[in-house]
VEXDRENMI-117307 format. One record per residue (C-alpha): chain; x, y negated, z; residue number from 1. Coordinates in nm, 4 decimals. Layout:
<setors>
<setor chain="A" X="X" Y="Y" Z="Z" resi="NUM"/>
...
</setors>
This chain:
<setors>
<setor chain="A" X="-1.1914" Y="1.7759" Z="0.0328" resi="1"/>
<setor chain="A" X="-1.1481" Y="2.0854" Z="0.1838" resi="2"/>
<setor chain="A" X="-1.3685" Y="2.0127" Z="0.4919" resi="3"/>
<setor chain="A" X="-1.6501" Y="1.9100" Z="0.1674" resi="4"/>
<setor chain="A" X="-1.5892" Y="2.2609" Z="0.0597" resi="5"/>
<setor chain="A" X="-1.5869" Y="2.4436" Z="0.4034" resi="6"/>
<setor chain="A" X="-1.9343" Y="2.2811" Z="0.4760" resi="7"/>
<setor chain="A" X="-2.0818" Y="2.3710" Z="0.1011" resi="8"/>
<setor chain="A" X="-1.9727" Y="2.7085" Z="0.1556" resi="9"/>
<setor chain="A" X="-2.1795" Y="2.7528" Z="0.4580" resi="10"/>
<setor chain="A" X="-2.4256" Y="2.5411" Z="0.4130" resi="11"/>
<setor chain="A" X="-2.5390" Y="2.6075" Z="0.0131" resi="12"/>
<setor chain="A" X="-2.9117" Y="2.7305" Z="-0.0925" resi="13"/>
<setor chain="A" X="-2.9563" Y="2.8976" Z="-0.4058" resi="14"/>
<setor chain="A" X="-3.3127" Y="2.8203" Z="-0.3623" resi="15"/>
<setor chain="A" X="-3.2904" Y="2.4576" Z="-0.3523" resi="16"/>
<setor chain="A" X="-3.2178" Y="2.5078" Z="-0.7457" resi="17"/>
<setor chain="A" X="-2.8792" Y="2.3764" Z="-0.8023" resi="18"/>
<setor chain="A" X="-2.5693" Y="2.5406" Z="-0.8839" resi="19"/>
<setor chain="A" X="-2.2815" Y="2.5696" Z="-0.5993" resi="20"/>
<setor chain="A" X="-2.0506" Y="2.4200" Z="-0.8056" resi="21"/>
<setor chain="A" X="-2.3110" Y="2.1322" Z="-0.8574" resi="22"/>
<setor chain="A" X="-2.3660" Y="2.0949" Z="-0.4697" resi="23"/>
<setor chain="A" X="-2.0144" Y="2.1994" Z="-0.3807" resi="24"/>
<setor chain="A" X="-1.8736" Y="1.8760" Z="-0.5734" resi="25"/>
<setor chain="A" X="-2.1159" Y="1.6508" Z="-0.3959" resi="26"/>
<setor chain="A" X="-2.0100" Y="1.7840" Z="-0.0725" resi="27"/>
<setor chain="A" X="-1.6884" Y="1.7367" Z="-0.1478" resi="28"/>
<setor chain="A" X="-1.6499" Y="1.4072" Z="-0.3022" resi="29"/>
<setor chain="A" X="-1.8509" Y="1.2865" Z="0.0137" resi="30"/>
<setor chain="A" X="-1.6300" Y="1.4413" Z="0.2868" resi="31"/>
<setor chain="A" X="-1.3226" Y="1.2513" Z="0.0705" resi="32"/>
<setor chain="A" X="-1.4867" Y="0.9453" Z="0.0626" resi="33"/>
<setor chain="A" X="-1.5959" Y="0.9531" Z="0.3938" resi="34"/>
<setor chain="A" X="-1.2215" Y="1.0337" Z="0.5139" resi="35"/>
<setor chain="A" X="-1.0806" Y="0.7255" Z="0.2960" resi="36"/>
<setor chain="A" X="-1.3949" Y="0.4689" Z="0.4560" resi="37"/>
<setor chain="A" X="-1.2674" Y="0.6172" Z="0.7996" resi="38"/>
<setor chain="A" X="-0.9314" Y="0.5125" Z="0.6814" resi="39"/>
<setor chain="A" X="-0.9893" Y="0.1814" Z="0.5564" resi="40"/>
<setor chain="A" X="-0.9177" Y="-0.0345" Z="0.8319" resi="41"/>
<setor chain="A" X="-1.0412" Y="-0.3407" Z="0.6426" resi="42"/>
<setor chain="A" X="-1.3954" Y="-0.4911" Z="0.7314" resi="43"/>
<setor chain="A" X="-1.7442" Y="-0.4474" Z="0.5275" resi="44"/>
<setor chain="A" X="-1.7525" Y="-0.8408" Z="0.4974" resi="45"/>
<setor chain="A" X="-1.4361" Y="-0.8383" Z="0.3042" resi="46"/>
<setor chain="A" X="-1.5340" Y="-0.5730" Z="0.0681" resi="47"/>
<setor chain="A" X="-1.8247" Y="-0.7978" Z="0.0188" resi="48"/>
<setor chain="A" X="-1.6418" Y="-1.1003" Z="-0.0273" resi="49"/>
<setor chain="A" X="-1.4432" Y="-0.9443" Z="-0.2927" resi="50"/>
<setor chain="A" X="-1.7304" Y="-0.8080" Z="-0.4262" resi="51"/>
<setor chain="A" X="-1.8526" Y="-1.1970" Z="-0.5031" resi="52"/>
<setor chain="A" X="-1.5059" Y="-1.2585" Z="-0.6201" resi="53"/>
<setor chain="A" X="-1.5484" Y="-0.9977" Z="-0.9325" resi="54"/>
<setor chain="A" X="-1.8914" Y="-1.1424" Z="-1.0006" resi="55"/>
<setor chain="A" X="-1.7641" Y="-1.4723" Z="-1.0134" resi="56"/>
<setor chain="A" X="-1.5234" Y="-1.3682" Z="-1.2277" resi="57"/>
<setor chain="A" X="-1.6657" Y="-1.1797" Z="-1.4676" resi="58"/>
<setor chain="A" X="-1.8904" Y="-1.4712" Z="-1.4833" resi="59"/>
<setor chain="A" X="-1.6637" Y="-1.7479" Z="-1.5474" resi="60"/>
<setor chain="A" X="-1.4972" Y="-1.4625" Z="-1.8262" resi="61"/>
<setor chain="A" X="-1.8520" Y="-1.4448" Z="-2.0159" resi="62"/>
<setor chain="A" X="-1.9048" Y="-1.8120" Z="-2.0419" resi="63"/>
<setor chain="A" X="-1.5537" Y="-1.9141" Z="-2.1254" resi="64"/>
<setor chain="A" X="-1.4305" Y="-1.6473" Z="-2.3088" resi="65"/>
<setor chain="A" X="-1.1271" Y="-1.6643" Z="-2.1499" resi="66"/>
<setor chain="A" X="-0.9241" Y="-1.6073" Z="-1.7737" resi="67"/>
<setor chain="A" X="-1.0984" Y="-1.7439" Z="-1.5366" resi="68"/>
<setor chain="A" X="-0.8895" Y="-1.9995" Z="-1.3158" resi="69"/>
<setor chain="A" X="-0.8541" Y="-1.9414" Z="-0.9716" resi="70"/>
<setor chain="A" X="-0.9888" Y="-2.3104" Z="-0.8891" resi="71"/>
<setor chain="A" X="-1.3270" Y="-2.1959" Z="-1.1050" resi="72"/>
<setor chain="A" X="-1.3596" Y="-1.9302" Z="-0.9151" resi="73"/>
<setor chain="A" X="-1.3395" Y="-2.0817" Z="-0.5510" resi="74"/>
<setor chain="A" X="-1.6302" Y="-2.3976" Z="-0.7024" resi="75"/>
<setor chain="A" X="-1.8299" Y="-2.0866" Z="-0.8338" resi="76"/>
<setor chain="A" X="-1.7952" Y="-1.9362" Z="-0.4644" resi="77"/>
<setor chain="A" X="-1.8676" Y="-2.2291" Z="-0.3275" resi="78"/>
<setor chain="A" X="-1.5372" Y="-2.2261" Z="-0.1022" resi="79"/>
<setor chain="A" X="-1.2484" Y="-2.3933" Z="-0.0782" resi="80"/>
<setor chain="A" X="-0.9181" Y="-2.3118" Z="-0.3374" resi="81"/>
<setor chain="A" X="-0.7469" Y="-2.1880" Z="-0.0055" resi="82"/>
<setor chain="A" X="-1.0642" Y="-2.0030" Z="0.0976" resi="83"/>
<setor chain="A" X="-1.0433" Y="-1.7993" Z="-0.2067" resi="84"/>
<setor chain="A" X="-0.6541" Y="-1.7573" Z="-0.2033" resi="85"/>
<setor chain="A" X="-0.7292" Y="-1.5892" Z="0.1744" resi="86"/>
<setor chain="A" X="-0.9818" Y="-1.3195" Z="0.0502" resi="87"/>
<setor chain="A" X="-0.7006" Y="-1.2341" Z="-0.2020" resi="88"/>
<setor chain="A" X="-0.4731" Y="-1.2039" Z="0.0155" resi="89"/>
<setor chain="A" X="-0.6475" Y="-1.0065" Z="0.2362" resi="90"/>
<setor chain="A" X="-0.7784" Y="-0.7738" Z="-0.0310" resi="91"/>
<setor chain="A" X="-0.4171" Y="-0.7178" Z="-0.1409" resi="92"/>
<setor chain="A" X="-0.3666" Y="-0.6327" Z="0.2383" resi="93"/>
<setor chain="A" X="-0.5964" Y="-0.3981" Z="0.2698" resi="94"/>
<setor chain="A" X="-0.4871" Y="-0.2098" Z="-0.0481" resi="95"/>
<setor chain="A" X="-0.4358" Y="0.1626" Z="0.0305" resi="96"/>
<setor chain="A" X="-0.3105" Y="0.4156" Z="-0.2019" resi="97"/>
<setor chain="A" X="-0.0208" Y="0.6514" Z="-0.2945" resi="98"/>
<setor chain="A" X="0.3569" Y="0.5756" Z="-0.4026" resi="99"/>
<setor chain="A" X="0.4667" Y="0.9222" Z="-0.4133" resi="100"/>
<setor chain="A" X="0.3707" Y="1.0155" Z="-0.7335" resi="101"/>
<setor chain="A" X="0.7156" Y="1.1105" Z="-0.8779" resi="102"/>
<setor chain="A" X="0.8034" Y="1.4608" Z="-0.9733" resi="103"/>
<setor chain="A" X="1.1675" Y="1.4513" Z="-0.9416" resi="104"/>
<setor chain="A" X="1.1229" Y="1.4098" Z="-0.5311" resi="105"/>
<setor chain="A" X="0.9204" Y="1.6709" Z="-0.3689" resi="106"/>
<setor chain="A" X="0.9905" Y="1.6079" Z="-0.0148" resi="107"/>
<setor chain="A" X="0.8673" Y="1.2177" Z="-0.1067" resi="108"/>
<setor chain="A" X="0.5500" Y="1.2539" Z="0.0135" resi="109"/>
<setor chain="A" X="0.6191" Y="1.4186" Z="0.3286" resi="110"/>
<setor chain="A" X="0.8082" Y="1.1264" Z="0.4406" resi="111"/>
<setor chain="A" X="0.5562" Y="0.8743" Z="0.3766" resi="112"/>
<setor chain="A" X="0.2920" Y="1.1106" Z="0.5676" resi="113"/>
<setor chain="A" X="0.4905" Y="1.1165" Z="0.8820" resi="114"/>
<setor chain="A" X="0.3682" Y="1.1685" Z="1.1857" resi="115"/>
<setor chain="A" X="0.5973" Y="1.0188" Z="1.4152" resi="116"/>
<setor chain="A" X="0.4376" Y="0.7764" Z="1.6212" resi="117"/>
<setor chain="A" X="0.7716" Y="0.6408" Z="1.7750" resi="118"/>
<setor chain="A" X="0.7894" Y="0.2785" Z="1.8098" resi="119"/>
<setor chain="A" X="1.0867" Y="0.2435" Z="1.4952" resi="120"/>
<setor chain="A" X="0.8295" Y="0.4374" Z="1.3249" resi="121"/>
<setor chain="A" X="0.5675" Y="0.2063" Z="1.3921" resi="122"/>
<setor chain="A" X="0.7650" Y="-0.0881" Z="1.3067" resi="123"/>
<setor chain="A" X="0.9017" Y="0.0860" Z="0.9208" resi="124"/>
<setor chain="A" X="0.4995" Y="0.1308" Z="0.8452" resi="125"/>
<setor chain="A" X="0.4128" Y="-0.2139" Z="0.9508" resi="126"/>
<setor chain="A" X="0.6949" Y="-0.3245" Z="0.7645" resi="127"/>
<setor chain="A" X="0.6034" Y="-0.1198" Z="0.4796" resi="128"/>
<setor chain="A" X="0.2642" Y="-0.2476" Z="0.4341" resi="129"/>
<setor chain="A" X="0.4006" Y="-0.5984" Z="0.4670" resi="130"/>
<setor chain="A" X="0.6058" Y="-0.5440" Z="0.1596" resi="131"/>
<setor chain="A" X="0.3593" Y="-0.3920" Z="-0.0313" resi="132"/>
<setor chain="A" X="0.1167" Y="-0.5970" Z="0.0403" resi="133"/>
<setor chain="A" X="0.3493" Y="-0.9059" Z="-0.0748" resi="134"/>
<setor chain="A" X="0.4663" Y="-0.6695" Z="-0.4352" resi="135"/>
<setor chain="A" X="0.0834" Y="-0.6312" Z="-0.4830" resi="136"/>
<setor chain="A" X="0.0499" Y="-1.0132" Z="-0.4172" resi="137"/>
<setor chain="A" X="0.3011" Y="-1.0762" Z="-0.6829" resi="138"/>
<setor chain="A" X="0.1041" Y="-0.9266" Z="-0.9616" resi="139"/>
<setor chain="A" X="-0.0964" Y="-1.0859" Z="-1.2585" resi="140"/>
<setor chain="A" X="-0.4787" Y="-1.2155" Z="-1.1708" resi="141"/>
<setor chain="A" X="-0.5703" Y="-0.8846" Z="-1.3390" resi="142"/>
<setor chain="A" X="-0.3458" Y="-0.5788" Z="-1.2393" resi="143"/>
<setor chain="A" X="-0.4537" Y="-0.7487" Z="-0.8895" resi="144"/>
<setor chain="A" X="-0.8472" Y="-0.7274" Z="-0.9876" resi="145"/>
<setor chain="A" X="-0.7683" Y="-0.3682" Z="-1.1470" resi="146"/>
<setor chain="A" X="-0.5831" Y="-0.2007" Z="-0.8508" resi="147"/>
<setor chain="A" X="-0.8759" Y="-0.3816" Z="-0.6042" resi="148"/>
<setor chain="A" X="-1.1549" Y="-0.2099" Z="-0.8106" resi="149"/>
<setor chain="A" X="-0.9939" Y="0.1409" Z="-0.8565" resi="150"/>
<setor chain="A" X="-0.8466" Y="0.1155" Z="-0.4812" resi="151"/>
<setor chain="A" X="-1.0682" Y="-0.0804" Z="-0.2913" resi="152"/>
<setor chain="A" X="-1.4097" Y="-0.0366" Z="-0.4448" resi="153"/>
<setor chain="A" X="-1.3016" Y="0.3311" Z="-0.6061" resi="154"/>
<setor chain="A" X="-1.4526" Y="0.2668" Z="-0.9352" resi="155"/>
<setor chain="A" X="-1.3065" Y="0.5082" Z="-1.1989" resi="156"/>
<setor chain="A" X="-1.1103" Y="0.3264" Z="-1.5242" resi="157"/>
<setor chain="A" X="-1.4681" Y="0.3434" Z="-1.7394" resi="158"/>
<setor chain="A" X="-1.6618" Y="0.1617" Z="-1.4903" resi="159"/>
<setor chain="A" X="-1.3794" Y="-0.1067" Z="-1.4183" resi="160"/>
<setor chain="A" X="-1.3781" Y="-0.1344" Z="-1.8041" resi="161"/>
<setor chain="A" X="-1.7112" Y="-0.2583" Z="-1.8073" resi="162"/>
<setor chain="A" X="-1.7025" Y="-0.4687" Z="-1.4951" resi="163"/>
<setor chain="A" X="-1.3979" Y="-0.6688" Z="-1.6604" resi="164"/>
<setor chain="A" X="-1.5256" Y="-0.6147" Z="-2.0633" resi="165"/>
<setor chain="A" X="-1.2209" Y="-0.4805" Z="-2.1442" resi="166"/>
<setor chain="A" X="-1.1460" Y="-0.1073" Z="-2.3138" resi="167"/>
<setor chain="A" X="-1.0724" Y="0.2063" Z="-2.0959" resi="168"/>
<setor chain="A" X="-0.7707" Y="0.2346" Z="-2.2360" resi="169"/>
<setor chain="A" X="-0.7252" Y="-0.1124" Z="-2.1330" resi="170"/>
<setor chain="A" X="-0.7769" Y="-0.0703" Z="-1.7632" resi="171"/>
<setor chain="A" X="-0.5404" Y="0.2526" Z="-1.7931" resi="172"/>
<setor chain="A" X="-0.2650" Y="0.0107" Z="-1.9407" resi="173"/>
<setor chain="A" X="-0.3135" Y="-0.2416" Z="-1.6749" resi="174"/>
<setor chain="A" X="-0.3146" Y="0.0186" Z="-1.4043" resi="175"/>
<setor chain="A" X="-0.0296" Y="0.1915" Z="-1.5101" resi="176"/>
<setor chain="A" X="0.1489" Y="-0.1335" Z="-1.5548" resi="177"/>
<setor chain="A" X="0.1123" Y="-0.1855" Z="-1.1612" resi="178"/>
<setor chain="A" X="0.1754" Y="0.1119" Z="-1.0758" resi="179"/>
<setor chain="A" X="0.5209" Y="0.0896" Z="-1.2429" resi="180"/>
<setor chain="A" X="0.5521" Y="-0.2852" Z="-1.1331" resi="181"/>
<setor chain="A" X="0.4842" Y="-0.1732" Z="-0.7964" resi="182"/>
<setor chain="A" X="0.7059" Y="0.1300" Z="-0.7808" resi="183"/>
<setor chain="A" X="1.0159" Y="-0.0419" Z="-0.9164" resi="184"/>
<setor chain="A" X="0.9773" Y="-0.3732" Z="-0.6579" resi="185"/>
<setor chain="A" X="0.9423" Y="-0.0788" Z="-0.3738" resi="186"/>
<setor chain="A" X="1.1986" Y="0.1458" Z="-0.4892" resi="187"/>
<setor chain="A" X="1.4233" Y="0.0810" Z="-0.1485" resi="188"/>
<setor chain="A" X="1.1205" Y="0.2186" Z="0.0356" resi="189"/>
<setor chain="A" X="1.1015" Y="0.5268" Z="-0.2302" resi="190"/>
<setor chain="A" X="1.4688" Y="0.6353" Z="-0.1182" resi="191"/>
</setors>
């Protein structure tokens, strides 16, 4: 973000006709999302696939009126039950985002930002996103669809609210649910 702010700074016209604030926030929320997409280390294709997958289910959700079933999903895809189960499982593999949101541990998130790239280092990460990949896998059809589309596809709660038909408070619930499903299933990573 601050890079996003740097470059507004210097680079802002008044005479273009919008405010700096205006252009400043533009800048900025495209020097963070550029910095997460540099990040991801998970390929376009899948983000497409998964893509699909929501469509397919939000589909199969307007017709029934209900869950849809993983098996109608993979005929609507036109793949294979195990085909389907794969994209999952590498969506909830490629899920990136922050544990350290507790107050009561300030030194938390300098931990999980370490540096270090000794091998035993290497090896705790790798076994770190393991495990949380496996927690996340864990999780109901939809705290897994929820934490994709905030995560993965960084839709805010409103949007993901319409994608699914469900209330904004809704997705918040379900989020926060994860979150705190998540956290407690990691907690031996936390300490």
């Amino acid at each position: 973000g601050m890079v996003g702010l740097i470059e507004a700074a210097k680079n802002y016209d008044p005479s273009q006709g919008a405010s700096f604030e205006t252009y400043a926030g533009i800048r900025v929320r495209g020097a963070m999302l550029d910095d997460v997409r540099h990040a991801d280390w998970s390929p376009r294709s899948l983000h497409r696939k998964m893509r699909q997958v929501r469509e397919a289910i939000h589909d199969i959700e307007n017709e029934t009126g209900r869950d849809a079933k993983d098996q109608e999903i993979a005929d609507r895809l036109e793949i294979t039950l195990d085909d389907y189960h794969a994209i999952r499982r590498d969506s909830s593999n490629a899920q990136i985002f922050s544990l350290d949101q507790t107050e009561d541990d300030p030194g938390q998130q300098s931990r999980l930002q370490s540096s270090q790239t000794e091998p035993l280092d290497s090896l705790q990460k790798s076994s770190f996103k393991t495990n949380l990949a496996q927690v996340i896998a864990t999780l109901g059809e939809r705290e897994q669809m929820v934490m994709s589309l905030y995560y993965n596809e960084e839709l805010n709660l409103k949007e993901i609210g319409l994608v699914l038909e469900i209330s904004e408070s809704r997705v918040c619930q379900i989020h926060s649910q994860a979150l705190k499903n998540i956290r407690s299933k990691m907690a031996d990573w936390m300490t």
